[in-house]
PyMOL Python script that loads the backbone (N, CA, C, O; Angstrom):
from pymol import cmd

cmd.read_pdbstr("""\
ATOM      1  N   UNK A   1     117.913  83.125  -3.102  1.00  0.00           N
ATOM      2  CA  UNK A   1     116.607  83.047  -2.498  1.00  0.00           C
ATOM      3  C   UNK A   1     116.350  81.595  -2.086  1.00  0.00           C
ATOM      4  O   UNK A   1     116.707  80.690  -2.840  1.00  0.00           O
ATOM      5  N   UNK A   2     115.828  81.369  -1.082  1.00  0.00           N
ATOM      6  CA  UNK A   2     115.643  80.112  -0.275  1.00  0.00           C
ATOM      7  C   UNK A   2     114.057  79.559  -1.020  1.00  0.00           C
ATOM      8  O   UNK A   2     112.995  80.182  -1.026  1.00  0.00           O
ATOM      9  N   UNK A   3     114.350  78.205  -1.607  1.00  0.00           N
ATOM     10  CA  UNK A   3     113.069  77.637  -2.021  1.00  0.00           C
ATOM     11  C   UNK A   3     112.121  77.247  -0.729  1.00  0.00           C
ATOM     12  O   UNK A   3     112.184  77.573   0.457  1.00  0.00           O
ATOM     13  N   UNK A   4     111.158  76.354  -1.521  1.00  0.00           N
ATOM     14  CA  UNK A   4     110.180  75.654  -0.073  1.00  0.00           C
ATOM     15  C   UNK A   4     111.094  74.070   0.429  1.00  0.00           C
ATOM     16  O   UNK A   4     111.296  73.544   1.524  1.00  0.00           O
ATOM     17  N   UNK A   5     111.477  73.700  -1.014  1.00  0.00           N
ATOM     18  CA  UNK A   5     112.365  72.344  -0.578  1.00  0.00           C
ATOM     19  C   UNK A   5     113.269  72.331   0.609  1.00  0.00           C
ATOM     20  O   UNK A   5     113.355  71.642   1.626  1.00  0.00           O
ATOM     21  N   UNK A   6     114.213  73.828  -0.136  1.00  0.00           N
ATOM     22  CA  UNK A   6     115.552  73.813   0.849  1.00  0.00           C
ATOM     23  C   UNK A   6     115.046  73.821   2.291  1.00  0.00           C
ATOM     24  O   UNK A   6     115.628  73.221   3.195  1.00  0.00           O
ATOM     25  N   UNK A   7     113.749  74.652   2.480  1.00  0.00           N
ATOM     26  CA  UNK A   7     113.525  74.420   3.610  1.00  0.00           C
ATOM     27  C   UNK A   7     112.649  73.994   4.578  1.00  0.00           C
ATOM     28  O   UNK A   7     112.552  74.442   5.721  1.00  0.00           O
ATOM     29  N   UNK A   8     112.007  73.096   4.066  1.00  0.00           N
ATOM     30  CA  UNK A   8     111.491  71.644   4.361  1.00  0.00           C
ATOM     31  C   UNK A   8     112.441  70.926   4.885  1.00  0.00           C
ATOM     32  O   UNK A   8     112.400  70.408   6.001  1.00  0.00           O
ATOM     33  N   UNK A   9     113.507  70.854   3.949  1.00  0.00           N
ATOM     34  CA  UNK A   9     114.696  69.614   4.136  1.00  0.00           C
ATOM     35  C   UNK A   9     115.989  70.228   5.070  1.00  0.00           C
ATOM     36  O   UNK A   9     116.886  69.449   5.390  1.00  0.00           O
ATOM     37  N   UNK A  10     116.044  71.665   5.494  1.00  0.00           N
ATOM     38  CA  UNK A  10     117.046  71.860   6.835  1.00  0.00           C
ATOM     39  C   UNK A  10     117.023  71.138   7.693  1.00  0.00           C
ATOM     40  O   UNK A  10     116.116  70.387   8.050  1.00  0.00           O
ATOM     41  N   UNK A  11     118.178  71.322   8.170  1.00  0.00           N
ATOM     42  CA  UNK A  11     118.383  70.478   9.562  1.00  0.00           C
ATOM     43  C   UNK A  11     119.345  70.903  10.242  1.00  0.00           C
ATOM     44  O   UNK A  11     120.215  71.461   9.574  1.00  0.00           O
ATOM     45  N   UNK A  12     119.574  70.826  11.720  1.00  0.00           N
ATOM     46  CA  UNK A  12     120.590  71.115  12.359  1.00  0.00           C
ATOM     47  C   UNK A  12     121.283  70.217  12.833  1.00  0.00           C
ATOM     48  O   UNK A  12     120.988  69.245  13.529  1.00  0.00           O
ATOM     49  N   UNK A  13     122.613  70.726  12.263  1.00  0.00           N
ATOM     50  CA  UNK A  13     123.506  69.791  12.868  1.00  0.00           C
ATOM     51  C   UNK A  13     123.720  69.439  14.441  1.00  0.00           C
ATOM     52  O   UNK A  13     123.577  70.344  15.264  1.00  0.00           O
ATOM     53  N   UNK A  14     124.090  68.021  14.890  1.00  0.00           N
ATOM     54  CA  UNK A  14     123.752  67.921  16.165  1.00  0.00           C
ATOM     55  C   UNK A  14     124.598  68.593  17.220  1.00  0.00           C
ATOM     56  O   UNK A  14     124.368  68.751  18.419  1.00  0.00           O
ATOM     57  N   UNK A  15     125.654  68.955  16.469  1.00  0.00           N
ATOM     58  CA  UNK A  15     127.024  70.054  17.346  1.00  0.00           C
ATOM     59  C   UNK A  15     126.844  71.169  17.457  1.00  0.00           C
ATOM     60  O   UNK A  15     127.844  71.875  17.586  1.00  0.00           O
ATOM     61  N   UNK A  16     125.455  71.828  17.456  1.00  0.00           N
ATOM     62  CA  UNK A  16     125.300  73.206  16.778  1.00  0.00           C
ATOM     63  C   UNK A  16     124.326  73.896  17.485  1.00  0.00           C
ATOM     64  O   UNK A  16     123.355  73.280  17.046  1.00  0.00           O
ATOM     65  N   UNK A  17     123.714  74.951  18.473  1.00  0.00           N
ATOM     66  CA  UNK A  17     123.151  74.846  18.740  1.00  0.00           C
ATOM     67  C   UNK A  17     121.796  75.379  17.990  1.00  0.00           C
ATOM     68  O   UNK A  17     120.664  75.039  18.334  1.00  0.00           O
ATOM     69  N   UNK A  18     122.138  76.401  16.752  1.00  0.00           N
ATOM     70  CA  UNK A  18     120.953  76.601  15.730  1.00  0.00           C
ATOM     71  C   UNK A  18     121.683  76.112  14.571  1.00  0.00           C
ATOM     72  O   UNK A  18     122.739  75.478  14.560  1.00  0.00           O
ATOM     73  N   UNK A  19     120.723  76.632  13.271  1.00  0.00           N
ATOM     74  CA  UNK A  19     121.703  76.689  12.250  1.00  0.00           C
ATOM     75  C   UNK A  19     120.727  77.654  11.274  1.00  0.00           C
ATOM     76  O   UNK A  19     119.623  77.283  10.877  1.00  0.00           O
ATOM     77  N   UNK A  20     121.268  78.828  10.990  1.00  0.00           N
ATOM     78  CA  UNK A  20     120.776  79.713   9.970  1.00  0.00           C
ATOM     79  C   UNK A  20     120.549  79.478   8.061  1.00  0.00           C
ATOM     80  O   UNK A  20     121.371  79.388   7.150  1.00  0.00           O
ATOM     81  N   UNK A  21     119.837  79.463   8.075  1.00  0.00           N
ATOM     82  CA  UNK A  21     119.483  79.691   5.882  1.00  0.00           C
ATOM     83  C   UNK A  21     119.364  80.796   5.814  1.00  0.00           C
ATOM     84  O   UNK A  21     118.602  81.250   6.668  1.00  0.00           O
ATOM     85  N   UNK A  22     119.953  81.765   4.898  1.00  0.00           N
ATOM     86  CA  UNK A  22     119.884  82.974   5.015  1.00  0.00           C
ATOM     87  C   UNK A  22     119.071  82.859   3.508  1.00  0.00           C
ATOM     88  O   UNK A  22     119.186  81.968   2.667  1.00  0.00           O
ATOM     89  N   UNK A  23     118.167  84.140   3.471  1.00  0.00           N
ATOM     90  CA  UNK A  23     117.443  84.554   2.261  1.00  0.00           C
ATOM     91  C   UNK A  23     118.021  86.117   1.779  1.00  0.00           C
ATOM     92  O   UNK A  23     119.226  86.152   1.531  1.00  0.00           O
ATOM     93  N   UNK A  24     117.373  87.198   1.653  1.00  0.00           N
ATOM     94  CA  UNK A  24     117.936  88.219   1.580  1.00  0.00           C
ATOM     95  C   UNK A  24     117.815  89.550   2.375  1.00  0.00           C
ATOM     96  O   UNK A  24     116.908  89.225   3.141  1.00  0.00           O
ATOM     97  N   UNK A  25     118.070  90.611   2.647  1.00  0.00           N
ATOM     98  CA  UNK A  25     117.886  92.014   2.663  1.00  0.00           C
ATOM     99  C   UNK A  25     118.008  91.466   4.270  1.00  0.00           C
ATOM    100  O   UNK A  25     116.881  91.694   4.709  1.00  0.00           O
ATOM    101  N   UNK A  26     118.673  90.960   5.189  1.00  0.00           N
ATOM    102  CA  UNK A  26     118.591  90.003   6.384  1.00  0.00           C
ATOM    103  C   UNK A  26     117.347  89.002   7.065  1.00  0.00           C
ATOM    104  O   UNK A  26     116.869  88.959   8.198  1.00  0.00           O
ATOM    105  N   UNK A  27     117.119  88.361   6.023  1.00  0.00           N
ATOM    106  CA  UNK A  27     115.885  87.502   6.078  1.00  0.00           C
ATOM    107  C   UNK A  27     116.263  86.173   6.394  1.00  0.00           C
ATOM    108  O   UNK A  27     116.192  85.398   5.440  1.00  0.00           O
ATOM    109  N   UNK A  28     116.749  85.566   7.771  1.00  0.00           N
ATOM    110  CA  UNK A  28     116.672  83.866   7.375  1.00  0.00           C
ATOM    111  C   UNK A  28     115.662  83.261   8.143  1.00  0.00           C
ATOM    112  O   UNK A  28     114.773  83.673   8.888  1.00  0.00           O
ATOM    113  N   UNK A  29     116.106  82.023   7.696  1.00  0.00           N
ATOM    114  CA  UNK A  29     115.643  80.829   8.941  1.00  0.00           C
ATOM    115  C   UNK A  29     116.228  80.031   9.783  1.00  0.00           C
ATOM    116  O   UNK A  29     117.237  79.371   9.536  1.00  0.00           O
ATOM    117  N   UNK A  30     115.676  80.052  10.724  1.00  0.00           N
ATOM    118  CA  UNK A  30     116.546  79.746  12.277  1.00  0.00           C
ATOM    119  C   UNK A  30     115.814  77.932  12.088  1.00  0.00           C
ATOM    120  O   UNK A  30     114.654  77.645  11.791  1.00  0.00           O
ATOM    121  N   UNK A  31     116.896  77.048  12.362  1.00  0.00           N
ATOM    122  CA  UNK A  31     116.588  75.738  12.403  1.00  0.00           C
ATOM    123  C   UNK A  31     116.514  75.520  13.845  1.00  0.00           C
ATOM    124  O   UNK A  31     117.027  76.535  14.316  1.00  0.00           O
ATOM    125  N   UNK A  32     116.214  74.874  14.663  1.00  0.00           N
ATOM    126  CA  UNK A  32     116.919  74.553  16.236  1.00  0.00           C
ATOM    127  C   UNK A  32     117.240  72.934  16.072  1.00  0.00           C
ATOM    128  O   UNK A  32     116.701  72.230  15.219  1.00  0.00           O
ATOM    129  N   UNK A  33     118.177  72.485  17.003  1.00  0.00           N
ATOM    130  CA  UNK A  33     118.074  70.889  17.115  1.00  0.00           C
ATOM    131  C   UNK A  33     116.958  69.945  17.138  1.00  0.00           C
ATOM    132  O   UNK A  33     116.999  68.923  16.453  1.00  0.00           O
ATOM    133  N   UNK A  34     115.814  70.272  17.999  1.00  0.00           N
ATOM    134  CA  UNK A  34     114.986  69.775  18.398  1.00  0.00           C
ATOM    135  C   UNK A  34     113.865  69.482  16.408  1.00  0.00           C
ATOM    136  O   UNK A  34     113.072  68.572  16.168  1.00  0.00           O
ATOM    137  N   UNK A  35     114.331  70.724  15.373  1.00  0.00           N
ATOM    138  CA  UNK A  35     114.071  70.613  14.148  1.00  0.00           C
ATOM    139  C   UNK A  35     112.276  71.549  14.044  1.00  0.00           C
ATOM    140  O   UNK A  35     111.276  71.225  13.403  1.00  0.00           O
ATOM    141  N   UNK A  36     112.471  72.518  14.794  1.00  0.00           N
ATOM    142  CA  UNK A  36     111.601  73.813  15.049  1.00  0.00           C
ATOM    143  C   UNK A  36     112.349  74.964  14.031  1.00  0.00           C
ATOM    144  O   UNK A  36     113.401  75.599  13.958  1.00  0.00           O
ATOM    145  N   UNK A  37     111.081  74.784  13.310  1.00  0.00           N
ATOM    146  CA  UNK A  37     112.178  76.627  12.316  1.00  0.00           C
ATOM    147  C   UNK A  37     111.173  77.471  12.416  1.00  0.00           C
ATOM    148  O   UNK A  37     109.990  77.133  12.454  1.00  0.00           O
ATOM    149  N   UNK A  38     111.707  78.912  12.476  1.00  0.00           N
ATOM    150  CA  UNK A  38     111.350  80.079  12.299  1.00  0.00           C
ATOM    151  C   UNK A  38     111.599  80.850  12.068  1.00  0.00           C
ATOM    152  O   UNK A  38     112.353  81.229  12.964  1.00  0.00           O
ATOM    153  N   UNK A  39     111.450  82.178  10.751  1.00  0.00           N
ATOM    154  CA  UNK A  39     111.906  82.976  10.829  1.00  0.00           C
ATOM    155  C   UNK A  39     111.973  84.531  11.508  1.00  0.00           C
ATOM    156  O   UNK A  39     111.183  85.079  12.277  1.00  0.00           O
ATOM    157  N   UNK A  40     113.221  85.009  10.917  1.00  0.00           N
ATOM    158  CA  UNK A  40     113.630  86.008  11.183  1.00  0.00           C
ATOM    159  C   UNK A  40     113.941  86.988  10.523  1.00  0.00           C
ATOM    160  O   UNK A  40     113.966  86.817   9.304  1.00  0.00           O
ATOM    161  N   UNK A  41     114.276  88.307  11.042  1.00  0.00           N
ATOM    162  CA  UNK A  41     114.582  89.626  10.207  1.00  0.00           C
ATOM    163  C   UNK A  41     115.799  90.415  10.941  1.00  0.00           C
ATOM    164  O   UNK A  41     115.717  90.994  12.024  1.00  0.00           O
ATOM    165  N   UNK A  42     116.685  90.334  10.300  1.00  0.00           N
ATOM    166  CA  UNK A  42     117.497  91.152  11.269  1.00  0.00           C
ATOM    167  C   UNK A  42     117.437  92.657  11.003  1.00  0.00           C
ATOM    168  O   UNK A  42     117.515  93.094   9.854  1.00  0.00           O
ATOM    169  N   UNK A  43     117.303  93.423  12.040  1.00  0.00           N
ATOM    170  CA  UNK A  43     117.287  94.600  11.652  1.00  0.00           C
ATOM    171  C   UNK A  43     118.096  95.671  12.958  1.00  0.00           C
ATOM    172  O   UNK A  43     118.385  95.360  14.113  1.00  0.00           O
ATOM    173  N   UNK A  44     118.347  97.324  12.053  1.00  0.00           N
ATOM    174  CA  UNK A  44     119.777  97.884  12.744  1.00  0.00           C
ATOM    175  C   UNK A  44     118.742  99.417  13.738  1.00  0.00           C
ATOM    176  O   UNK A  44     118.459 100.457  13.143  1.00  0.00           O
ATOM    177  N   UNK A  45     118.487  99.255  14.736  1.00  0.00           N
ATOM    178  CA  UNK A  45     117.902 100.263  15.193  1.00  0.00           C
ATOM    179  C   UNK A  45     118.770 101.052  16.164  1.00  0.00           C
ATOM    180  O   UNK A  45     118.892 100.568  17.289  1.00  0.00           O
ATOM    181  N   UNK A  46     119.616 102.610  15.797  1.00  0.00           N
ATOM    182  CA  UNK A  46     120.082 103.264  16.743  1.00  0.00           C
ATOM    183  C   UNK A  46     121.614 102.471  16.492  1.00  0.00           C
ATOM    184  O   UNK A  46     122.327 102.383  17.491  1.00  0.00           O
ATOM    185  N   UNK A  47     121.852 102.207  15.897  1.00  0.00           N
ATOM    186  CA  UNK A  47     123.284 101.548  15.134  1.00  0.00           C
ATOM    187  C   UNK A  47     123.616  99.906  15.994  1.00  0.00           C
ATOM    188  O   UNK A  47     124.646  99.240  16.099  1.00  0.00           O
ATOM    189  N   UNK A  48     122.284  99.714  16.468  1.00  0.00           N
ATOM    190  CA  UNK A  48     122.653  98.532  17.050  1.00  0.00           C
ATOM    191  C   UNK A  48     121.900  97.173  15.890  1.00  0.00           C
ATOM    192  O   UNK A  48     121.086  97.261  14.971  1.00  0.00           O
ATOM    193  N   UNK A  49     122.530  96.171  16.398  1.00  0.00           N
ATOM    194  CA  UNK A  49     121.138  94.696  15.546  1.00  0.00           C
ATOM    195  C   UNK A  49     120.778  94.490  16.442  1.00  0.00           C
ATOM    196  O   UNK A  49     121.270  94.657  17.558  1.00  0.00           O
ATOM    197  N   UNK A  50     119.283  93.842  15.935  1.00  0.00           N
ATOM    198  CA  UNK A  50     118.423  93.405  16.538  1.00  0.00           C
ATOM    199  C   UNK A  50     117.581  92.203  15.613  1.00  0.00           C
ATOM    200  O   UNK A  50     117.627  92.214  14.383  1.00  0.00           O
ATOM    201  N   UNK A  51     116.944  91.352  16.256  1.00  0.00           N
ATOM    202  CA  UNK A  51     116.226  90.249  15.634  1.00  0.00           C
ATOM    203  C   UNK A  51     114.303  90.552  15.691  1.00  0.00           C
ATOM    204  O   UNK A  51     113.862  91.045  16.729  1.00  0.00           O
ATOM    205  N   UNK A  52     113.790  90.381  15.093  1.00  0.00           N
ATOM    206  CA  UNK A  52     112.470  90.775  14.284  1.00  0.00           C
ATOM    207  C   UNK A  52     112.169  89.543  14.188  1.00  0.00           C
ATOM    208  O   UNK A  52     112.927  89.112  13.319  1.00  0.00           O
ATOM    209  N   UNK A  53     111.122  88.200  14.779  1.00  0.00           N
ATOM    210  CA  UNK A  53     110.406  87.402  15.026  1.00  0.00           C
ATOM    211  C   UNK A  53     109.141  87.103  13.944  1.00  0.00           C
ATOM    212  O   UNK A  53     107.994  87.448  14.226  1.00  0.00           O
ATOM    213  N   UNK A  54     109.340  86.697  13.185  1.00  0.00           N
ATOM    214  CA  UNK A  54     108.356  86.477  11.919  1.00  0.00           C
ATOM    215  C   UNK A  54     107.266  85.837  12.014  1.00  0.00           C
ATOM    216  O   UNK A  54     106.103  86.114  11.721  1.00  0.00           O
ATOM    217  N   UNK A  55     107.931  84.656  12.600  1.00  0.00           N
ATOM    218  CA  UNK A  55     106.617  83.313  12.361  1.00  0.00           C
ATOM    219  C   UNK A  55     107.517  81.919  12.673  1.00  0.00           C
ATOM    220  O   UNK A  55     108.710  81.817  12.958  1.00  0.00           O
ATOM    221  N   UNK A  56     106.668  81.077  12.537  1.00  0.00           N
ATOM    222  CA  UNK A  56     106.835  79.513  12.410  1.00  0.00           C
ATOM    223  C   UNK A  56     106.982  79.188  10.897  1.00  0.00           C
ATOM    224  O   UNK A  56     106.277  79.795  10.091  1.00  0.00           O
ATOM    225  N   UNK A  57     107.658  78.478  10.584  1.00  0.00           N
ATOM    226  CA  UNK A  57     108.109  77.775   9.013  1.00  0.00           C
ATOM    227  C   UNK A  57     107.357  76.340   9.381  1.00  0.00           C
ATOM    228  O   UNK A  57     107.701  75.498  10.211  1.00  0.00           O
ATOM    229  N   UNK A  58     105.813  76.346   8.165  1.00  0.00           N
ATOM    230  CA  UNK A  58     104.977  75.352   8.630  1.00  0.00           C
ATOM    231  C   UNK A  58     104.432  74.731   7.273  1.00  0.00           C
ATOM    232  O   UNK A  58     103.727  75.351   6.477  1.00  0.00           O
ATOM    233  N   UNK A  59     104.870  73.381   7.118  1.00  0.00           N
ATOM    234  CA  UNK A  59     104.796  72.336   6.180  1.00  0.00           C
ATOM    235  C   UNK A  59     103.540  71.597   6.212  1.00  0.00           C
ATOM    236  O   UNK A  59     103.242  70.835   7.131  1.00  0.00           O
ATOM    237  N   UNK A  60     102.600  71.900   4.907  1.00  0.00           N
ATOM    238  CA  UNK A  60     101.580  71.193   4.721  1.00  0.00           C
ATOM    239  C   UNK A  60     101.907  70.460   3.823  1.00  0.00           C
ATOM    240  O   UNK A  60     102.447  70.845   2.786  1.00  0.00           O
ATOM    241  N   UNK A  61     101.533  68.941   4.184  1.00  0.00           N
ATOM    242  CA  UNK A  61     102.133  67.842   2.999  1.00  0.00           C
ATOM    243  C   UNK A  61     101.128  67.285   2.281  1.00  0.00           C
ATOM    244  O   UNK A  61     101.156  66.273   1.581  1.00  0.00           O
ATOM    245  N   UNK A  62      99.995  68.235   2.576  1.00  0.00           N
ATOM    246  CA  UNK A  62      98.639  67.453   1.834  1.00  0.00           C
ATOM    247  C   UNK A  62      98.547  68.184   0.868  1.00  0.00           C
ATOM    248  O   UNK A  62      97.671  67.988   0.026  1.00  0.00           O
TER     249      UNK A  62
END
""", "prot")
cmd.dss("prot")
cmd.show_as("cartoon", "prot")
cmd.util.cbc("prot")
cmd.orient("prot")
């Protein structure tokens, strides 16, 4: 299971064009270069995948 630290402190590597944290049951978080995260859900509809749009991953430091 993905803490709040781990993902506060992601980052994408600069060779890369995302970089995934995976949590569980197909739950991650999408990093981008620019250092924009959001997650996701992957899910199987009609035997295909598909991606499920969650939200913004948003850090209050107060």
């Amino acid at each position: 299971m993905l803490t709040d630290a781990q993902c506060r402190n992601a980052t994408c590597p600069p060779d890369k064009k995302r970089e995934r944290l995976t949590d569980s049951a197909g739950l991650y978080l999408e990093i981008s270069p620019a250092g924009s995260k959001r997650w996701l859900q992957k899910i199987y509809r009609d035997g295909k995948e598909t991606r499920l749009a969650l939200g913004s991953y948003l850090f209050d430091a107060s």
